[in-house]
C-alpha positions as CSV (number, residue, x, y, z in Angstrom):
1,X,-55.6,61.2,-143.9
2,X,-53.2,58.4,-144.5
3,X,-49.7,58.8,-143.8
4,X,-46.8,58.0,-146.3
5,X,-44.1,55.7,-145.0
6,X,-41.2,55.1,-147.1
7,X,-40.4,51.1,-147.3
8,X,-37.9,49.8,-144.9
9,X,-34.9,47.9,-146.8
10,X,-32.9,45.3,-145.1
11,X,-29.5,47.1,-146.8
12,X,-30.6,50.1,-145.2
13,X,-31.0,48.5,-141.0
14,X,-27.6,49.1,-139.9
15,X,-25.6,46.1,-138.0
16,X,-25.3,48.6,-135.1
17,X,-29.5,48.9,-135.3
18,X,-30.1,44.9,-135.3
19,X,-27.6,44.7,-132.0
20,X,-29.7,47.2,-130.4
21,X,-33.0,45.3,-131.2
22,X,-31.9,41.9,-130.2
23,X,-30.8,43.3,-126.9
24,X,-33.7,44.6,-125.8
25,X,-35.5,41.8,-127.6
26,X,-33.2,39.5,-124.8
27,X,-32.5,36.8,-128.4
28,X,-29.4,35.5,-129.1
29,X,-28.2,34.2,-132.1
30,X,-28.8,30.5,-133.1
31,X,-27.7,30.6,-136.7
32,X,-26.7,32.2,-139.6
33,X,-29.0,36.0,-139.5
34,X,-31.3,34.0,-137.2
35,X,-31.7,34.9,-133.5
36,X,-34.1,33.3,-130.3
37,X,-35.5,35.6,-128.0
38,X,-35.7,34.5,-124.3
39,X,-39.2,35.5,-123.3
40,X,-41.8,32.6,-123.8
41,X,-44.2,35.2,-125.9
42,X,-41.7,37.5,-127.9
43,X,-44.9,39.0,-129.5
44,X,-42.5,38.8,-132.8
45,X,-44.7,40.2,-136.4
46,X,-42.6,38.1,-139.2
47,X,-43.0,34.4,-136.5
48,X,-44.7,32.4,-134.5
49,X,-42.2,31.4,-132.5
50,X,-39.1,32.9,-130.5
51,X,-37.0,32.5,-133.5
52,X,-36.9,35.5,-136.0
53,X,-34.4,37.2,-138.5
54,X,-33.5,40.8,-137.2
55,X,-33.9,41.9,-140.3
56,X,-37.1,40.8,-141.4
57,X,-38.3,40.9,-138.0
58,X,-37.4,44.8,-137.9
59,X,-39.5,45.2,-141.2
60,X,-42.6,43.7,-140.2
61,X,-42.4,45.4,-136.8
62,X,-42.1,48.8,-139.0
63,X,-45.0,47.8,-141.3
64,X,-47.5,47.3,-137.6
65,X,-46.1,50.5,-136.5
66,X,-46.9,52.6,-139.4
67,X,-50.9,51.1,-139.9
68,X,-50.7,52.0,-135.9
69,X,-50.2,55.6,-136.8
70,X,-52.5,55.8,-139.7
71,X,-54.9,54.8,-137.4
72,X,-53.6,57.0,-134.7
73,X,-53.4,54.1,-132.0
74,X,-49.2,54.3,-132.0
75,X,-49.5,54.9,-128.1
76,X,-51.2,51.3,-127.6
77,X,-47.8,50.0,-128.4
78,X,-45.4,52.4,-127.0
79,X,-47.3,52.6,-123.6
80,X,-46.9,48.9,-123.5
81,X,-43.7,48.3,-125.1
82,X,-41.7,51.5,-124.7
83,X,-37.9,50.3,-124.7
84,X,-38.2,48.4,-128.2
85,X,-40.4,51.3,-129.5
86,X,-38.0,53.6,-128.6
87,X,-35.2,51.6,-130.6
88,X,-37.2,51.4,-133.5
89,X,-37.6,55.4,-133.0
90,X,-34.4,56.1,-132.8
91,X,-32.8,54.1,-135.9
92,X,-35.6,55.0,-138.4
93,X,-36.6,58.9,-139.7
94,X,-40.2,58.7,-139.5
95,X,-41.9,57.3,-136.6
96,X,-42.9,60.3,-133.6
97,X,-41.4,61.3,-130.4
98,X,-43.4,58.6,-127.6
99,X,-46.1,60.8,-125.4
100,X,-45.9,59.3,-122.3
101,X,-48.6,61.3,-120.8
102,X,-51.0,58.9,-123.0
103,X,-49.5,56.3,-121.2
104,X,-51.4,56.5,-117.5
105,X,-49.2,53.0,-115.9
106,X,-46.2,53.8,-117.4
107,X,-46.0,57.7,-117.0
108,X,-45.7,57.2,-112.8
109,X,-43.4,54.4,-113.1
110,X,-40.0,56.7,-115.1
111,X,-41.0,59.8,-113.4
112,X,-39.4,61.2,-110.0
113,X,-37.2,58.2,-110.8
114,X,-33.5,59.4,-108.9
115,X,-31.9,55.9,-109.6
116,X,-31.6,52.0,-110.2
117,X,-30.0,49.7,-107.7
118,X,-29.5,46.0,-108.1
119,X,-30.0,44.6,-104.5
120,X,-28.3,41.7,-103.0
121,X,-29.9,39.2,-100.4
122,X,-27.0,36.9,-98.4
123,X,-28.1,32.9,-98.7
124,X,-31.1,31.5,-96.9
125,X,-30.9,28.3,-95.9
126,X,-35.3,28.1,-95.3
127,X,-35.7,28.5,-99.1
128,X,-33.4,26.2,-101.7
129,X,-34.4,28.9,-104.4
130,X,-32.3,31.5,-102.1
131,X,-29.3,29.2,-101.0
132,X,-27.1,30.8,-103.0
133,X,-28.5,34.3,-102.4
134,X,-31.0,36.5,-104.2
135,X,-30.9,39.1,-106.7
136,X,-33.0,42.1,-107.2
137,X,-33.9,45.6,-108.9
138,X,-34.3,48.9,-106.8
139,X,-35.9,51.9,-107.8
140,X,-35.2,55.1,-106.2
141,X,-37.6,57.3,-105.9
142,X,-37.2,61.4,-105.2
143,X,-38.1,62.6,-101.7
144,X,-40.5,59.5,-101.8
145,X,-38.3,56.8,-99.9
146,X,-41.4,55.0,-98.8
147,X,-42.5,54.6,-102.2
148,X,-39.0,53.1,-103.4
149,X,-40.5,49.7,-105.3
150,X,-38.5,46.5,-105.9
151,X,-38.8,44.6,-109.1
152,X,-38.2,40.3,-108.1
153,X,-37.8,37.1,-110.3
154,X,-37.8,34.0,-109.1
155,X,-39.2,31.1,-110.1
156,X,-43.3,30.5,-110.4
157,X,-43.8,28.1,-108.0
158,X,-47.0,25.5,-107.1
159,X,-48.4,26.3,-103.6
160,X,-47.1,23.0,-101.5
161,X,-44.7,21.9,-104.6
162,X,-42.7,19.3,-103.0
163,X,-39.1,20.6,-102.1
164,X,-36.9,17.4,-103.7
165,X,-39.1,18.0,-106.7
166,X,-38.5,21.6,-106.5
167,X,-34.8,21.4,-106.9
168,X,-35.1,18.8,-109.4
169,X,-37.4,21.0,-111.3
170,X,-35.6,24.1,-110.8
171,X,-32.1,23.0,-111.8
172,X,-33.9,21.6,-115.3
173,X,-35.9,24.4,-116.3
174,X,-39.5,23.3,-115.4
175,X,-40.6,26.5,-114.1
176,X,-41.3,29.6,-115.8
177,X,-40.9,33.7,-114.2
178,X,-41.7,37.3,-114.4
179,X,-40.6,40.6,-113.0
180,X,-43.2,40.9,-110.0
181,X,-43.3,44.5,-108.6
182,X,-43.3,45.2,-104.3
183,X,-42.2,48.1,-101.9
184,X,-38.4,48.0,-101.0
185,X,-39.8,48.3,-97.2
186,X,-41.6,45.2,-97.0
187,X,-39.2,43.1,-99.0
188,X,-36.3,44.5,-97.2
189,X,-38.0,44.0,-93.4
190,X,-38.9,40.1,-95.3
191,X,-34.8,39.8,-95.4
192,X,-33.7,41.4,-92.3
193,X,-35.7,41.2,-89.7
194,X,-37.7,37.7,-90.7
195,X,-34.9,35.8,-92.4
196,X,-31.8,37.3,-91.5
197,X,-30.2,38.2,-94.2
198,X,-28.1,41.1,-94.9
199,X,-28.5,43.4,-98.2
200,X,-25.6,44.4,-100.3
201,X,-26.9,47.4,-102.4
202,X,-24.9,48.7,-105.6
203,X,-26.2,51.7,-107.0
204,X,-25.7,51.9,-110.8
205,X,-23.8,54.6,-112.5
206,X,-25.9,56.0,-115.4
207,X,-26.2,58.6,-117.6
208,X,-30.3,60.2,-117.7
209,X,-30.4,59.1,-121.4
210,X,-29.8,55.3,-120.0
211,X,-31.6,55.8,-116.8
212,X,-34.4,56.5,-118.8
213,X,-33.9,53.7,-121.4
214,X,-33.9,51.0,-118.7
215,X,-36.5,52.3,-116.5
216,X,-38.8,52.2,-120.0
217,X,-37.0,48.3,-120.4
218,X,-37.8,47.7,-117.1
219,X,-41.6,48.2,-117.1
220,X,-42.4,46.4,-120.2
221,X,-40.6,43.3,-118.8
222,X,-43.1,42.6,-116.3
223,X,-45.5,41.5,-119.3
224,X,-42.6,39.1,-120.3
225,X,-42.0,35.8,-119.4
226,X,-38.9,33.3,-119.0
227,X,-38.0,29.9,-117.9
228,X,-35.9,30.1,-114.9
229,X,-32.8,27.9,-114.2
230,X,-31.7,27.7,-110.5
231,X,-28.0,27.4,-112.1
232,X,-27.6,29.8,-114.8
233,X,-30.6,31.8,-116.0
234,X,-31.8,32.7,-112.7
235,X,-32.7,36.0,-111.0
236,X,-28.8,37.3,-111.6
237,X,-29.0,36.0,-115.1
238,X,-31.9,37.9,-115.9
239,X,-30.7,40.9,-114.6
240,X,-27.7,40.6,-116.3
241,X,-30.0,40.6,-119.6
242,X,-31.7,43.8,-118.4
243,X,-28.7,45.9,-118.5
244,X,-27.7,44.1,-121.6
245,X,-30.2,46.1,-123.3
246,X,-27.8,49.4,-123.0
247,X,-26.2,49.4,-126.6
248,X,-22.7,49.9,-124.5
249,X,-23.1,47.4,-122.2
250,X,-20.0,44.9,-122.3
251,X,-21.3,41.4,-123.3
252,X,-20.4,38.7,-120.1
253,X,-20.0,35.6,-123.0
254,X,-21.4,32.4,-122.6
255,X,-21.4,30.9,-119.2
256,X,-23.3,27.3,-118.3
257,X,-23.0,28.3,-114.9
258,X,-24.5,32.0,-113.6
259,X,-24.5,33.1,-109.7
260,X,-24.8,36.2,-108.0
261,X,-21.5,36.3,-107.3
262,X,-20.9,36.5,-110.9
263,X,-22.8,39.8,-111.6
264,X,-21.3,41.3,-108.7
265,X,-18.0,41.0,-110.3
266,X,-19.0,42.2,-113.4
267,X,-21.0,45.4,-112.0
268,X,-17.5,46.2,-110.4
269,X,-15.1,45.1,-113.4
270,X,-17.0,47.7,-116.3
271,X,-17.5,50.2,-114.1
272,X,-21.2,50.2,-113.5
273,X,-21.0,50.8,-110.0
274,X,-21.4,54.7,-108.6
275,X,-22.2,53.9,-105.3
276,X,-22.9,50.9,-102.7
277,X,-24.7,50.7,-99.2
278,X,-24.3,47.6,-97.0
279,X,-27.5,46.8,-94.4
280,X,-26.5,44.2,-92.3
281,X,-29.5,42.0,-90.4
282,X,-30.7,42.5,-87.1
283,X,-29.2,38.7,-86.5
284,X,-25.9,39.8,-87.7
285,X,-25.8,42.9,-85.9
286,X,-26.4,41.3,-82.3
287,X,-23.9,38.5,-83.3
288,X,-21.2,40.8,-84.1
289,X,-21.6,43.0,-81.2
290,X,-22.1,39.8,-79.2
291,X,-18.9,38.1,-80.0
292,X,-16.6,40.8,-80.7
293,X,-17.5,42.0,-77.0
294,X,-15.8,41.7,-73.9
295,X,-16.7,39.0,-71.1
296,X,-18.0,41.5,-68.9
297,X,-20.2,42.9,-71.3
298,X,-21.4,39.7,-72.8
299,X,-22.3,38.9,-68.7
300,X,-24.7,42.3,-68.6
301,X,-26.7,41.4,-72.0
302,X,-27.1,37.5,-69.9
303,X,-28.1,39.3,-67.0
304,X,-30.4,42.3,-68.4
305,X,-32.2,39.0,-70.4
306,X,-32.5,36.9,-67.5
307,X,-33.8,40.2,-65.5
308,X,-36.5,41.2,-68.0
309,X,-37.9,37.4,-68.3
310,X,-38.3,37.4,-64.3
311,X,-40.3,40.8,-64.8
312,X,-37.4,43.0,-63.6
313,X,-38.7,46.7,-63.9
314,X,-37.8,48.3,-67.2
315,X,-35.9,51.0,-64.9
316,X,-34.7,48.9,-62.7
317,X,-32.5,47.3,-65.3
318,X,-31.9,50.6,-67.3
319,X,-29.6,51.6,-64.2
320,X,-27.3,48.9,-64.9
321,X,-26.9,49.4,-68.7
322,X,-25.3,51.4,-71.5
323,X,-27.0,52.7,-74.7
324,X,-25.0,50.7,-76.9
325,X,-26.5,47.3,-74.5
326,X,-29.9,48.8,-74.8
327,X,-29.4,48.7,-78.5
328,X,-28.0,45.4,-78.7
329,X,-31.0,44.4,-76.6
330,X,-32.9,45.8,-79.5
331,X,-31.5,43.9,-82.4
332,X,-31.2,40.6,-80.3
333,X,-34.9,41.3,-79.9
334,X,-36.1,41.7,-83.3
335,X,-33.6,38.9,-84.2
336,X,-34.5,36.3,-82.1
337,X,-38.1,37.0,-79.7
338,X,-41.3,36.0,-81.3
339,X,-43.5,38.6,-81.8
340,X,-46.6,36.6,-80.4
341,X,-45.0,34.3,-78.3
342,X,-42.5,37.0,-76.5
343,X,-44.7,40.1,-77.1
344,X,-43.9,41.1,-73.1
345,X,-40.3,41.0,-73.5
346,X,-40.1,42.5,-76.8
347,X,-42.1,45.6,-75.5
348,X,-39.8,45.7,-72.2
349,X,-36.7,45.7,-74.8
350,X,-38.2,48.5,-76.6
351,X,-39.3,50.9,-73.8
352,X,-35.5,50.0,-72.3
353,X,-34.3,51.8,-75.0
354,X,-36.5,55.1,-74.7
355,X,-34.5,55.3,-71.4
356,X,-31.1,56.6,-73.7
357,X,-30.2,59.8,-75.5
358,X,-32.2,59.5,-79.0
359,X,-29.9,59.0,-81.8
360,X,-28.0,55.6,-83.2
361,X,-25.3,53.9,-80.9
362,X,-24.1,52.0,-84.0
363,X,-24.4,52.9,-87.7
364,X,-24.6,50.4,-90.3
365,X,-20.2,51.0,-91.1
366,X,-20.2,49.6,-87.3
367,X,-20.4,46.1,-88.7
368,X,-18.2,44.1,-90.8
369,X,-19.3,43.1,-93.8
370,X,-18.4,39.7,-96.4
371,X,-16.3,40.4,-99.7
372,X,-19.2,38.4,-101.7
373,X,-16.4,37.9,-104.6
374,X,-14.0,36.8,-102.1
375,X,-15.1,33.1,-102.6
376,X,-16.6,32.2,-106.2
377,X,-19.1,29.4,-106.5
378,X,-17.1,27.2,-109.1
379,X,-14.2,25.7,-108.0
380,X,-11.9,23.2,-110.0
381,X,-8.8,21.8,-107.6
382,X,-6.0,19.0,-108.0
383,X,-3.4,17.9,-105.8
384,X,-1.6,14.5,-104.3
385,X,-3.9,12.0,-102.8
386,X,-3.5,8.8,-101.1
387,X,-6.1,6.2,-100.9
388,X,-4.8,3.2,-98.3
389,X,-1.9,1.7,-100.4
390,X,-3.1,3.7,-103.8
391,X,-0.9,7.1,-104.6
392,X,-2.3,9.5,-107.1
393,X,-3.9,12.5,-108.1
394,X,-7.1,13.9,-107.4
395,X,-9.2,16.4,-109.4
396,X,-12.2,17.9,-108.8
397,X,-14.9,19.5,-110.1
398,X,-17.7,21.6,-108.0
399,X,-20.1,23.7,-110.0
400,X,-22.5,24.9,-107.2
401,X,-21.5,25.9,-104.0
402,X,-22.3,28.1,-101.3
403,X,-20.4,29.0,-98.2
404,X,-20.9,32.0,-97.2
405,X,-24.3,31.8,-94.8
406,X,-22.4,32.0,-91.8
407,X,-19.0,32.6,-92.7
408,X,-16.5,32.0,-95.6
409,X,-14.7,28.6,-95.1
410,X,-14.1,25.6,-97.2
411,X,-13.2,23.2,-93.8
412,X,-15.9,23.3,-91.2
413,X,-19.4,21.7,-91.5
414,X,-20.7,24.7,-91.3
415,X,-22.6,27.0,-93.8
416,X,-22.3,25.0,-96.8
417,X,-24.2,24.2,-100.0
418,X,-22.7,21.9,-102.5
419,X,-23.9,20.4,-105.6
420,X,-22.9,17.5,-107.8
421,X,-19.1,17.9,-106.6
422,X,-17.1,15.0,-109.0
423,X,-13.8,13.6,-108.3
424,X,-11.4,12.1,-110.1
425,X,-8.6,10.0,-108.7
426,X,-5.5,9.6,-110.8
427,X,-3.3,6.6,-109.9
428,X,-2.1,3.3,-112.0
429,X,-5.8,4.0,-113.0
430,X,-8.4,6.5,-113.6
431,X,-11.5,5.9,-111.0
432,X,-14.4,7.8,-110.5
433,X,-13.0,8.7,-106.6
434,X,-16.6,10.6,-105.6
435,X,-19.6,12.3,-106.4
436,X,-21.2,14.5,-103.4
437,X,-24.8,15.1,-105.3
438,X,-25.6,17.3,-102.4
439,X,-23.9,18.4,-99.4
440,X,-26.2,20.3,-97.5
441,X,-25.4,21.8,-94.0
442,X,-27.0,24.3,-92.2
443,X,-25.0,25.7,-89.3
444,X,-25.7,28.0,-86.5
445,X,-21.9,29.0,-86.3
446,X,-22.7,32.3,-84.9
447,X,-25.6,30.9,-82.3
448,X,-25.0,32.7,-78.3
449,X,-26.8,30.5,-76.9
450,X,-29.3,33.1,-75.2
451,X,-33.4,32.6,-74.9
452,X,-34.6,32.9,-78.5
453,X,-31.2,31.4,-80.5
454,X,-31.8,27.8,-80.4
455,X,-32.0,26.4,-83.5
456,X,-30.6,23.2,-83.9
457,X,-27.9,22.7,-87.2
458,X,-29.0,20.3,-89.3
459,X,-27.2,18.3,-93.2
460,X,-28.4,16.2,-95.8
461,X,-26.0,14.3,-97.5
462,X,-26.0,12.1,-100.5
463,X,-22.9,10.5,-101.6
464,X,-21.1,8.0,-104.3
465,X,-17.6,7.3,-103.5
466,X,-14.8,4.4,-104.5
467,X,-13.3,2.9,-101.4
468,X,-9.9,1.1,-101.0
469,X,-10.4,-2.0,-99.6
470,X,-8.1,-4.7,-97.9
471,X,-8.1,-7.0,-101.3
472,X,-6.2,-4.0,-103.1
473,X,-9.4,-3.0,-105.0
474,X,-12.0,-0.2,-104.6
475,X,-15.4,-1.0,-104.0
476,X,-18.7,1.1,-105.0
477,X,-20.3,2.7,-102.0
478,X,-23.6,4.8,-101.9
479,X,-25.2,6.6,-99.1
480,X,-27.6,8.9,-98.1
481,X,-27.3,10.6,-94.7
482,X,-29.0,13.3,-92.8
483,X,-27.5,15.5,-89.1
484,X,-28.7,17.5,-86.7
485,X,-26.8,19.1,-83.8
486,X,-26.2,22.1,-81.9
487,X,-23.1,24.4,-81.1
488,X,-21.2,25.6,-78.3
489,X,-19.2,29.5,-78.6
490,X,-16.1,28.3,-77.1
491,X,-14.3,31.5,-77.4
492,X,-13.6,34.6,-79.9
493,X,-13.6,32.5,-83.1
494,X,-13.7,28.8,-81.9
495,X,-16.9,26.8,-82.0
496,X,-17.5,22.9,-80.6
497,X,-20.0,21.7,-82.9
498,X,-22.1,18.2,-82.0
499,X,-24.4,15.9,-82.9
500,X,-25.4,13.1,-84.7
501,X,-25.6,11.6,-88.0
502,X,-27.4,9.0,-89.3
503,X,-28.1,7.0,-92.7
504,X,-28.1,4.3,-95.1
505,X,-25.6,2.8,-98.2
506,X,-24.9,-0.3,-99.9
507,X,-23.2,-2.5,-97.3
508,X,-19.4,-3.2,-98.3
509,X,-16.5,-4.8,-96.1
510,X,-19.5,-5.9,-93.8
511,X,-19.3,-2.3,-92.6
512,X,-23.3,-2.6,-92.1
513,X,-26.5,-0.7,-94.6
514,X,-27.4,1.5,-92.2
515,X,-25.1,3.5,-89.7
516,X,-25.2,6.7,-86.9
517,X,-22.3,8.7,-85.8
518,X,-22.2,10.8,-82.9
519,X,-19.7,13.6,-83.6
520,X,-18.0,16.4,-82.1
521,X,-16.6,18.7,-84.4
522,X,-13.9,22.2,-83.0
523,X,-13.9,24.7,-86.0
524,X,-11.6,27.6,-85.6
525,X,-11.1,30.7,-88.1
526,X,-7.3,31.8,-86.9
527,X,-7.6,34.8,-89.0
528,X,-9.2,35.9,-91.9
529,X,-6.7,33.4,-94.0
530,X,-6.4,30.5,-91.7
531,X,-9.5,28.2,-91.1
532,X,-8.8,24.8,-89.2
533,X,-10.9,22.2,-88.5
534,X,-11.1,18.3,-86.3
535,X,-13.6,16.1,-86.7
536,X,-13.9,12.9,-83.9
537,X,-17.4,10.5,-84.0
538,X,-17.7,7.2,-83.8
539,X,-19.8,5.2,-86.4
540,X,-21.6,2.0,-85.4
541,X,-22.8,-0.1,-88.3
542,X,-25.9,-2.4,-88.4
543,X,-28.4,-4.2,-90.5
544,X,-27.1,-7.0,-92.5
545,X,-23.3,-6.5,-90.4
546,X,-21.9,-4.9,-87.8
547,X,-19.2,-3.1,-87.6
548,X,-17.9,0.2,-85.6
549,X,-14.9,2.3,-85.6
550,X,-14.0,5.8,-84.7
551,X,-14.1,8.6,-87.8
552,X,-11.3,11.6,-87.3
553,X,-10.9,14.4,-89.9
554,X,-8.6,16.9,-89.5
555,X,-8.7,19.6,-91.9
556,X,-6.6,23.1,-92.6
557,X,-7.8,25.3,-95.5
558,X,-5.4,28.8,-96.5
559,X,-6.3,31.3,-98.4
560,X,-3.9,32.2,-101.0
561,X,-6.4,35.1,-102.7
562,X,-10.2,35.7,-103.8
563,X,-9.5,33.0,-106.2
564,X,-7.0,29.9,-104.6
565,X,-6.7,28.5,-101.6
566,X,-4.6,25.7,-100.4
567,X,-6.0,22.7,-97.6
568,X,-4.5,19.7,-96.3
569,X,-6.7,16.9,-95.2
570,X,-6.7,13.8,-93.2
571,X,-9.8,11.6,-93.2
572,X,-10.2,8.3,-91.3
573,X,-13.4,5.4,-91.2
574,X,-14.2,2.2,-91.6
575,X,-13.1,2.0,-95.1
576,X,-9.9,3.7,-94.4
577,X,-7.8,6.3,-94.5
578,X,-7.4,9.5,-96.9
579,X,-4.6,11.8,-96.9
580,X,-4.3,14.9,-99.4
581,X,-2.9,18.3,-100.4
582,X,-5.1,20.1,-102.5
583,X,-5.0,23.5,-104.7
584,X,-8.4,24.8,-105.3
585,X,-9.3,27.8,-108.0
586,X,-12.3,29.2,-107.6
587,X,-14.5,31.2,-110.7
């Protein structure tokens, strides 16, 4: 029996009806009435592309409903797209209530469901997609913990895609992604325990009515693809468009530039937040303990170490022990011993600790976490500059970086990702002062030195900068450099970093085209505020000329607030010398 469906007029599809449709159709408008959807296959009824007319689009999306019904096949839409269908449910009078129970993938994924987290994963500095962090979606399960499931996006990938390429690729768009689906347990034991990364959870406050809405938006995404943007539509991006789908959610505006850090502050300034749980890595949780420890009891972890790699009895060394060392054994373990490689140690560190009361010695609120909107990744700063004999201004543009995989300074070489950082120098003219395309360094700040926790620090560098020369002029100067070195705990918050750098450049004041620079670097953190750092090598120039000198940077960054911070730099080399005071304002 056919089934009569009045006509749907475009007077009667209400303004607040085409908002919620484009939302959860993730389109934006590109013209007069005319919107673009995001996903690469929109599966739109009134076009063939990803560009449609709410209104008309909204029609013809009525029109396939209604012969679905006739036919009685509506569930073949709704079990696969249930968030659009329930919007087009909602704002018309004649379409029927969704069975889910027809709907045998859907109907496990929104049920027992007790809430949605989005999940963040500190910077890795093995993966260039994760540099900055990653972003992902939680779903809590009732009673079922083992059965929470994570949804990821991140870019699609080539097996053995050549990493130069990669970033290229990735910071242009040439990669497409999907929500992939995974247990919370083994992406979470992926971050901590293999990667070292700690997980900043934020548990979202909704109402069952939403809850619902994006669990239902949530599973027909993963049939949806994008083109992912390391910079700005990226796996916080995309997220961001998920919740967008609420009707209420508060639109973020336009912004070239997306991070992590950027959806963190927004999930805290609307509200969005109703609860948050901080798991720190094993790697963090033995450097803490290690550092913030007294000498004596840094000398018992040495000594139970040393005592279990000469085959020490397990109770033997459990005499001479507390729980809480038996527990920082534990996480120095999983932190740092291969599983292969140091399988007899690992198992002695484990059966040390069965020799304690059972229970925790430390709990996760034991360990101090980062303020991940303490340092923003954008960061525009001016302030006086001199060049040599030149006097001027200097601003600066950075719209990638990342500091923040050891700890969160703007002075050392440590723990730093930058990206296409351009400088301006202001004087009796205005000069291009220096492009840093990439500033790479990956430090082991918060290395102790013990068996296991020897990774060498290594950079990558590649620079444009105007030089001052001796003739009053500034010269071009390009150069590509790479480091490797190592580090040396000097005391509670002071580090000796050293090693050697080594490159290539254009060859100017006969200062030679290719160059190495031994150099030892003492980074201290005075407080929390207060980061100050000197920098002696010396650089010995060859190929084409020869020419050597000693390099000296001295460096102290203060931190005004989340959002400023004020450094005073001195830089010295064989092109000369660079003094400045600098305001920077981070976003």
């Amino acid at each position: 029996m056919a089934i009569f469906s009045p006509t749907l007029h475009a007077s009667s599809i209400s303004d607040g009806f085409i908002d919620q449709f484009t939302r959860v159709m993730h389109a934006h408008p590109v013209g007069a009435n005319t919107f673009k959807s995001e996903f690469l296959e929109p599966a739109l009824y009134s076009a063939d592309s990803q560009t449609f007319v709410p209104t008309e689009e909204i029609k013809a999306l009525k029109t396939h409903l209604d012969t679905l019904a006739q036919a009685h096949t509506l569930s073949a839409y709704y079990c696969k797209y249930p968030a659009r269908y329930l919007v087009m449910q909602s704002n018309t009078t004649d379409l029927p209530e969704p069975d889910y129970a027809l709907c045998p993938e859907l109907s496990p994924f929104v049920e027992d469901l007790e809430d949605i987290s989005i999940v963040f994963a500190a910077g890795y500095m093995g993966n260039p997609a994760s540099y900055f962090g990653h972003m992902f979606i939680k779903l809590g399960r009732k009673d079922t913990k083992l059965a929470n499931e994570t949804l990821n996006i991140g870019a699609n990938v080539p097996e053995g895609e050549n990493p130069v390429l990669y970033m290229l690729k990735g910071l242009f768009g040439s990669y497409e992604t999907q929500y992939t689906s995974t247990s919370y347990y083994k992406q979470s034991h992926a971050y901590l325990q293999l990667e070292g990364r700690d997980l900043y959870e934020y548990k979202l406050a909704l109402s069952e009515q939403n809850k619902l809405f994006l669990s239902l938006h949530l599973y027909e995404l993963q049939s949806s693809r994008f083109t992912y943007y390391f910079t700005h539509r990226n796996c916080a991006y995309e997220i961001y468009r998920f919740l967008y789908a609420l009707p209420d959610m508060a639109d973020i505006g336009t912004k070239p530039l997306f991070y992590p850090v950027h959806l963190i502050a927004y999930l805290q300034q609307y509200n969005l937040v109703t609860g948050f749980d901080y798991t720190p890595a094993n790697k963090t949780k033995f450097s803490q303990l290690y550092f913030d420890a007294e000498p004596a009891t840094r000398a018992l972890i040495k000594e139970a170490i040393a005592k279990i790699q000469a085959g020490v009895e397990v109770p033997e060394i459990a005499q001479h022990i507390t729980k809480e060392i038996s527990e920082a054994l534990l996480f120095y373990a999983y932190a740092h011993l291969d599983e292969d490689v140091d399988k007899m140690m690992l198992n002695k560190i484990k059966r040390l600790r069965l020799f304690f009361s059972a229970g925790k010695a430390y709990e996760n609120s034991s360990f101090a976490q980062k303020d991940l909107t303490e340092r923003p990744p954008i960061m525009i700063s001016a302030g006086f500059t001199n060049l040599g004999d030149a006097n001027g201004m200097r601003l600066t543009f950075r719209p990638a970086h990342y500091i923040q995989t050891d700890r969160a300074d703007d002075v050392s070489a440590g723990g730093k990702l930058v990206f296409l950082q351009t400088s301006l120098f202001i004087g009796e003219e205005i000069l291009l002062d220096q492009i840093d395309i990439v500033d790479v360094h990956k430090s082991e700040i918060g290395k102790t030195g013990l068996y296991g926790d020897n990774e060498l620090e290594w950079g990558l560098n590649v620079n444009y900068r105007n030089v001052y020369n001796d003739m009053g002029r500034f010269d071009d100067v390009l150069s590509a450099s790479g480091y490797i070195g190592d580090v040396y705990f000097a005391g509670k918050n002071t580090w000796l970093q050293y090693g050697i750098k080594g490159g290539i450049r254009n060859n100017v004041a006969s200062n030679g085209s290719m160059f190495v620079v031994p150099t030892v670097t003492m980074v201290s953190e005075q407080n929390n505020n207060v980061n100050m750092m000197i920098s002696v090598g010396h650089e010995f120039g060859f190929y084409q000329a020869s020419q050597q000198g000693v390099n000296l940077e001295i460096a102290a960054n203060v931190k005004v607030n989340n959002s400023s911070a004020i450094s005073a730099t001195l830089e010295q080399d064989l092109f000369g010398r660079t003094l400045s005071l600098t305001y920077h304002h981070y976003f």
